[in-house]
C-alpha positions, -999 to +999 in steps of 0.1 A: +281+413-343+315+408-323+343+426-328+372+423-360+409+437-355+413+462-378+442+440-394+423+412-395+396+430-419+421+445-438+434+411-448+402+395-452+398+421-476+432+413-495+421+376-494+390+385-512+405+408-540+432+382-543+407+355-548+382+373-571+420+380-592+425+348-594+394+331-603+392+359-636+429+354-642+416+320-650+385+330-669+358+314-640+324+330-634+317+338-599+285+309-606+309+286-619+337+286-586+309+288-565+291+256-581+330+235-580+330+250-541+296+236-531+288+272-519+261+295-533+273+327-558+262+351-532+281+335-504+313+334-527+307+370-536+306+382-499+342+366-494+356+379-526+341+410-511+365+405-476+332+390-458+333+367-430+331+328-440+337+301-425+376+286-427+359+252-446+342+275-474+373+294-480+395+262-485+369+249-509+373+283-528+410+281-524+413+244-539+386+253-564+410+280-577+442+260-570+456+276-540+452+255-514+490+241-510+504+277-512+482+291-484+489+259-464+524+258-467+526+296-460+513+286-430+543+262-417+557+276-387+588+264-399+594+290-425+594+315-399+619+330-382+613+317-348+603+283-358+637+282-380+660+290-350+641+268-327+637+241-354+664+219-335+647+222-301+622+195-292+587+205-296+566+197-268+534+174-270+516+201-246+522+237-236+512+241-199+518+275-181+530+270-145+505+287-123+527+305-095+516+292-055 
């Protein structure tokens, strides 16, 4: 089993408890997201739970429960504050890091 950041588990956590929220905020079965999601209960149930999964079964859960865009857009590195002040700069095609002779 490798190794998960503290931070990272704790937020896979807060995904999960989020996600269960919102599928009973809109009076779904666990059977009946899992079923819209292509995924099987038990596997939505782990994630809800803050299991691992893969990124393609959590969108399909995400756009099953209708947040998809949010988590997408909250994801712009625009909206941050380094990507706002450097929104004027040209954005490279490539990063390379200059290897010192």
């Amino acid at each position: 089993m490798r190794y998960v950041a503290t931070p990272v588990r704790r937020s896979m956590r807060e995904l999960g408890e989020n996600l269960r929220t919102q599928r009973k905020l809109l009076g779904l079965t666990a059977q009946m997201v899992a079923d819209r999601a292509g995924i099987s209960a038990p596997t939505l149930t782990k994630l809800e739970s803050g299991g691992g999964a893969g990124l393609d079964v959590t969108f399909s859960v995400l756009r099953v429960l209708g947040m998809l865009d949010p988590v997408v857009q909250a994801s712009d590195p625009y909206t941050t504050a380094v990507g706002r002040l450097r929104a004027d700069e040209h954005l490279p095609q490539r990063v390379r890091v200059r290897r010192e002779s």
